[in-house]
C-alpha positions in Angstrom: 8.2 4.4 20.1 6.4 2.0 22.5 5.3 -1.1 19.8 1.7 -1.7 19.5 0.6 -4.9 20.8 -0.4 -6.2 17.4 -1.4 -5.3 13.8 -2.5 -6.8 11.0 -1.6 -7.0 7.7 -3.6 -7.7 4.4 -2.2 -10.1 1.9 1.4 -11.2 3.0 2.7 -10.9 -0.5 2.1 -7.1 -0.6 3.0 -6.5 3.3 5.7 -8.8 3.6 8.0 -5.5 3.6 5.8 -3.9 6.3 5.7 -7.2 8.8 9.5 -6.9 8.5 9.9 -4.0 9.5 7.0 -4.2 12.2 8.9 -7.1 13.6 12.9 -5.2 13.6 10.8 -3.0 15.9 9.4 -5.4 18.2 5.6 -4.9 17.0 3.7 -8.4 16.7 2.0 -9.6 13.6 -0.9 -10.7 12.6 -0.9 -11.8 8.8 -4.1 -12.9 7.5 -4.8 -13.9 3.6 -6.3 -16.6 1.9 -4.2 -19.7 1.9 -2.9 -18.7 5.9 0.6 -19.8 5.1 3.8 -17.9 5.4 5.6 -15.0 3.6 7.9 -16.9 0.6 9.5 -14.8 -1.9 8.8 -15.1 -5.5 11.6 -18.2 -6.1 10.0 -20.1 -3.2 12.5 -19.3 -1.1 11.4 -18.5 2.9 13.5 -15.2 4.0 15.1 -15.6 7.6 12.9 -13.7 9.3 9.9 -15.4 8.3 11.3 -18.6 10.2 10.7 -19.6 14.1 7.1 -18.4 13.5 3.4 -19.8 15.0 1.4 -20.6 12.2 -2.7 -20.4 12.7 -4.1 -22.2 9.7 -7.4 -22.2 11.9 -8.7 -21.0 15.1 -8.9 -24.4 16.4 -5.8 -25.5 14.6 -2.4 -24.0 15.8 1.2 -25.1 14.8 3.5 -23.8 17.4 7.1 -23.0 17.4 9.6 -21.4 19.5 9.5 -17.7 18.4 5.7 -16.7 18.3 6.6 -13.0 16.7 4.2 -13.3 13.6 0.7 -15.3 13.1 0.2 -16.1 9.5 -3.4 -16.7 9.8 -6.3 -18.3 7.3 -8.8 -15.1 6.5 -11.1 -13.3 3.8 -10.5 -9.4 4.3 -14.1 -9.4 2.7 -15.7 -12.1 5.5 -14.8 -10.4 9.4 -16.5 -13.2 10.6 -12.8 -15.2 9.9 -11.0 -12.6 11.5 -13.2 -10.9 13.8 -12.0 -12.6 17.0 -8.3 -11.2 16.1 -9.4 -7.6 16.4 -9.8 -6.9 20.2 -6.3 -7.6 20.5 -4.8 -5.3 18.0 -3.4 -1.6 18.3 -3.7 -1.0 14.7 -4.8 -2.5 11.4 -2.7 -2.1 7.8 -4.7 -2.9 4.7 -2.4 -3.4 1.9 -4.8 -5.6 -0.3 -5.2 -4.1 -3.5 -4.7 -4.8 -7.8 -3.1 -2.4 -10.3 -4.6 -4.7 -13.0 -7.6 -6.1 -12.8 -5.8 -9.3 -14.0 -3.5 -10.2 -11.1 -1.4 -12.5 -13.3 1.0 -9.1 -13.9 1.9 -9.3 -10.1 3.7 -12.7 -11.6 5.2 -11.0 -14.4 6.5 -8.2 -12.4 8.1 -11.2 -9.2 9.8 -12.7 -12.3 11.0 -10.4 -14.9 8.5 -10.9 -17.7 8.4 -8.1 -19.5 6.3 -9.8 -22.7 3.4 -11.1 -20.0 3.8 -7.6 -18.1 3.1 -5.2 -21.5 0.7 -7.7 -22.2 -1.4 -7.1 -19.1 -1.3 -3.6 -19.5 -2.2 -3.6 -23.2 -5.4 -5.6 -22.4 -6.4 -3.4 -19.5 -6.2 -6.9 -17.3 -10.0 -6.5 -17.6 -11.9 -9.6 -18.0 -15.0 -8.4 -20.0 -17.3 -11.2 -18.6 -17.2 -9.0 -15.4 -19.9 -6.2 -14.5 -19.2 -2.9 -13.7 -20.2 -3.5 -10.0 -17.6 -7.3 -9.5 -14.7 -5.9 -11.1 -11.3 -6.9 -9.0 -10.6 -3.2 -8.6 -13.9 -2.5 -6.7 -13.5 -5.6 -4.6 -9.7 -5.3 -3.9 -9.2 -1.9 -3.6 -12.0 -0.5 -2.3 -14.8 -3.1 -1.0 -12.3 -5.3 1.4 -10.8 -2.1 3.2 -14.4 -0.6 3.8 -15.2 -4.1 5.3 -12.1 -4.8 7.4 -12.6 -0.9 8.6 -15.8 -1.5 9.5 -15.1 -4.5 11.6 -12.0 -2.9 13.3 -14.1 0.3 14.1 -17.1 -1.9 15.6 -14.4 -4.2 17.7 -13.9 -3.2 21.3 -10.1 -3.5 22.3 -9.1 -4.7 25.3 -7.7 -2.9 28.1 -4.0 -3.4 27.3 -4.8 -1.9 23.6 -3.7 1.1 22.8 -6.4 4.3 23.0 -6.1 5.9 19.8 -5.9 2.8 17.1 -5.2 4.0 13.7 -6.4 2.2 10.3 -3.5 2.6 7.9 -4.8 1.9 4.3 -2.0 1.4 1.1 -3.4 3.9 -0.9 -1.5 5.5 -4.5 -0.4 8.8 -6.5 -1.9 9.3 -9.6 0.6 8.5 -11.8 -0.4 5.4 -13.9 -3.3 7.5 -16.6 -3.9 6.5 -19.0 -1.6 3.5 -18.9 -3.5 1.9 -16.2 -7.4 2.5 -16.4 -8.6 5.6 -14.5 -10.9 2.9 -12.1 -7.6 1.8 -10.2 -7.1 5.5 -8.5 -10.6 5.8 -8.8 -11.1 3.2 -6.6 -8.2 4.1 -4.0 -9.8 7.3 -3.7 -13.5 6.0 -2.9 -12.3 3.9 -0.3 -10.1 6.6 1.1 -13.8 9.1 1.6 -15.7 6.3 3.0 -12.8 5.5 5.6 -12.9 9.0 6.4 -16.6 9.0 7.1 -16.2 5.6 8.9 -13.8 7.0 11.8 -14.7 10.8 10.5 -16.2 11.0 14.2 -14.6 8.3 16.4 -12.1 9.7 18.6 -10.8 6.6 19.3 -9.7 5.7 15.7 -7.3 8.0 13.9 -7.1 7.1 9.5 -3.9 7.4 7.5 -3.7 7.0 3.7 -0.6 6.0 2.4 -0.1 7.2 -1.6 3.5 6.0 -2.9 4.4 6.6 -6.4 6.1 3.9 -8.2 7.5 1.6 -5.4 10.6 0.0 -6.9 12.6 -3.1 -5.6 15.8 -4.7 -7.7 15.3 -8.1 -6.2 11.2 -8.7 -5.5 9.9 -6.1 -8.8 13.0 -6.2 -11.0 11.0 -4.9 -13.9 10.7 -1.9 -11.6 14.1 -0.5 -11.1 14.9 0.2 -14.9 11.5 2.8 -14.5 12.3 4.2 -11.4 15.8 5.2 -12.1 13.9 7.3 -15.2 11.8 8.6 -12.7 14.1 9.4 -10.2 15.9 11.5 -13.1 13.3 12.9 -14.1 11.8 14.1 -10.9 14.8 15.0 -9.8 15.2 17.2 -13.0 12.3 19.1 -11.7 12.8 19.8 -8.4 16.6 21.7 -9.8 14.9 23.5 -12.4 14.0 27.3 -10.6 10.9 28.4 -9.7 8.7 30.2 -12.2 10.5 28.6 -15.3 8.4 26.0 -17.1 9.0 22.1 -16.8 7.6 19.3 -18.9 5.4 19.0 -15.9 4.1 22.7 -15.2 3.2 22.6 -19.4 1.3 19.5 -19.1 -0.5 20.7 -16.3 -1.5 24.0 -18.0 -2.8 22.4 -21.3 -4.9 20.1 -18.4 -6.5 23.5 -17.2 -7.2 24.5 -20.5 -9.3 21.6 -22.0 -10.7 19.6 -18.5 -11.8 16.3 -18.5 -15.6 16.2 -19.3 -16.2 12.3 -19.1 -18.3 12.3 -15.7 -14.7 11.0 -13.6 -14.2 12.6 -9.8 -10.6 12.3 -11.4 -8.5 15.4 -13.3 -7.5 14.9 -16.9 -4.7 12.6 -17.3 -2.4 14.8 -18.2 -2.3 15.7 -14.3 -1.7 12.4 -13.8 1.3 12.1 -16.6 2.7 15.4 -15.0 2.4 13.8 -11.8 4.8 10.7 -12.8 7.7 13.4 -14.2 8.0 15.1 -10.6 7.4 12.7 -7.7 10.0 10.5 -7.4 9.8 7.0 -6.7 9.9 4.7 -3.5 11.6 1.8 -2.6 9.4 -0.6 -1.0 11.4 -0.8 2.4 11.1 2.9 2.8 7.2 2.8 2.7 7.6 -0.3 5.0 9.7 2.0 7.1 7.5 5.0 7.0 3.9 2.6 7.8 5.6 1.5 11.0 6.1 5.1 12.4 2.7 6.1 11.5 1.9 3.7 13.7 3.4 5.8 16.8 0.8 7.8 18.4 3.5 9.9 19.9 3.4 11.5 16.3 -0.4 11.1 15.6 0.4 11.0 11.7 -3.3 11.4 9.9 -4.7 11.6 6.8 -2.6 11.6 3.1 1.1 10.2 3.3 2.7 11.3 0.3 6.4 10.8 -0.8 7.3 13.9 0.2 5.6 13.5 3.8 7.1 9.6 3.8 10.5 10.9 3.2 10.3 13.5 5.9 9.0 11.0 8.7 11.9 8.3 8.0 14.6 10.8 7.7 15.1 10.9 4.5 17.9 14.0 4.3 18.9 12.8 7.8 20.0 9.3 6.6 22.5 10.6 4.6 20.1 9.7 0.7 21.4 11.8 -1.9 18.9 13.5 -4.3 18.9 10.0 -5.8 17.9 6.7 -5.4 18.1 5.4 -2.1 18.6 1.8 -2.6 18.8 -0.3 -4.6 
């Protein structure tokens, strides 16, 4: 693929995986986030290809360095006046901003193995109940700061060496996490995947793709993760060997969900579809969603719209690569 001149990526902690693999390709990065400083891992520790980098804290302050591949850069997704002036330049935006919990202390728990602080997040809903409905984190994080940086991206002209077609990528999710995680985390994702759509709906010159992993699993970054995805991985795997038109723990759930719908007011089906849903699709490791991101970004394949597991498989290669029914990495 011919790399876009530049991207940007939402919150370097959650699209460190994505600039990686943006920059094995040759794409430049932009990286913007709160504190403007670069990528470290959850030790401290700064991975190789974070170094040789320029480093904007400021618009009128730049650090400068040999390599100039990535920009970590000083921004509020939720303020495009502090990144507006970067937009012109880019071929494509990634938003991967976003909470499972509305207490973002689990993200911690999860870096470093803590299973007590992790089961306690999820116990307590990582709610705090001081918030209204209308400030919660996961109307904020999920939905309101894509709407706002895809607002300011569809409004920016490019400049002539941009791309024609720019797509907005947004780090969307499967419904798998009812009724563990409250229903107003997918409910979210999904409200800010409509409005996107209306937002470039009608702009030939913008193309939207919605990225909805299932459990993304890493053994070093989310160690926590890799016990559950290997359950996952069985299970789904389980499912997809069991023949067609013989019931699964799945298609039973999913019946009984038909039978008695949900009747609380939500967009969203009962939760059993979403329990069903975390027995059949397998899991992801983080790298391959990185991997599959940065060829959405190709306009050569004009990917749009939902980017399941399935369809991420498919577009990296999965069965090509040589991955076994199994877990790809580990």
């Amino acid at each position: 693929m011919e790399p876009l001149a530049r991207k940007i990526l939402i919150s370097p902690p959650s699209g460190s995986a994505v600039c990686k693999a943006a920059l094995a390709r040759g794409i430049q990065v932009t990286s913007i986030s709160s504190s403007g400083k670069p990528y470290k891992t959850p030790k401290g520790h700064t991975p190789a290809w974070v170094a040789n980098v320029r480093v904007i804290m400021h618009p009128m302050h730049m650090l400068t360095c040999h390599c100039c591949q990535v920009d970590w850069r000083k921004a509020d997704a939720l303020l495009p006046e502090t990144y507006s002036d970067i937009l012109p330049r880019v071929g494509a935006v990634v938003h991967t901003l976003g909470t499972l919990l509305e207490d973002g202390k689990y993200k911690s728990a999860l870096a470093h193995g803590d299973v007590i602080g992790l089961v306690g997040g999820i116990a307590g809903g990582g709610a705090n109940p001081l918030r209204g409905p209308q400030s919660s984190s996961y109307q904020v994080m999920n939905r309101d700061s894509a709407l706002r940086v895809c607002e300011a991206f569809k409004s920016s002209k490019p400049d002539p060496e941009v791309a024609h077609v720019r797509p907005f990528i947004y780090i969307s999710a499967e419904d798998i996490f009812r009724p563990l995680i409250p229903a107003r985390y997918i409910e979210t994702k999904r409200e800010a995947e409509q409005r996107i759509n209306q937002l470039l709906g009608d702009h030939p010159n913008h193309r939207s793709v919605f990225v909805r992993p299932s459990l993304v699993y890493h053994a070093h970054h989310r160690p926590l993760t890799s016990p559950l995805a290997a359950l996952i991985d069985l299970s789904a795997s389980i499912h997809a060997s069991v023949p067609k038109g013989l019931p699964t723990p799945s298609s039973l759930l999913r019946a009984v969900a038909h039978a008695f719908p949900s009747s609380h007011g939500s967009p969203l089906s009962s939760p059993l579809h979403s329990i069903a849903n975390a027995l059949s699709i397998p899991p992801i490791h983080v790298d391959h969603v990185a991997e599959a991101i940065c060829l959405a970004l190709d306009p050569t394949k004009d990917v749009r719209g939902v980017l399941g597991v399935k369809e991420m498989r498919e577009l990296i290669g999965w069965s090509e690569k040589g991955y076994g029914p199994r877990l790809g990495r580990a």
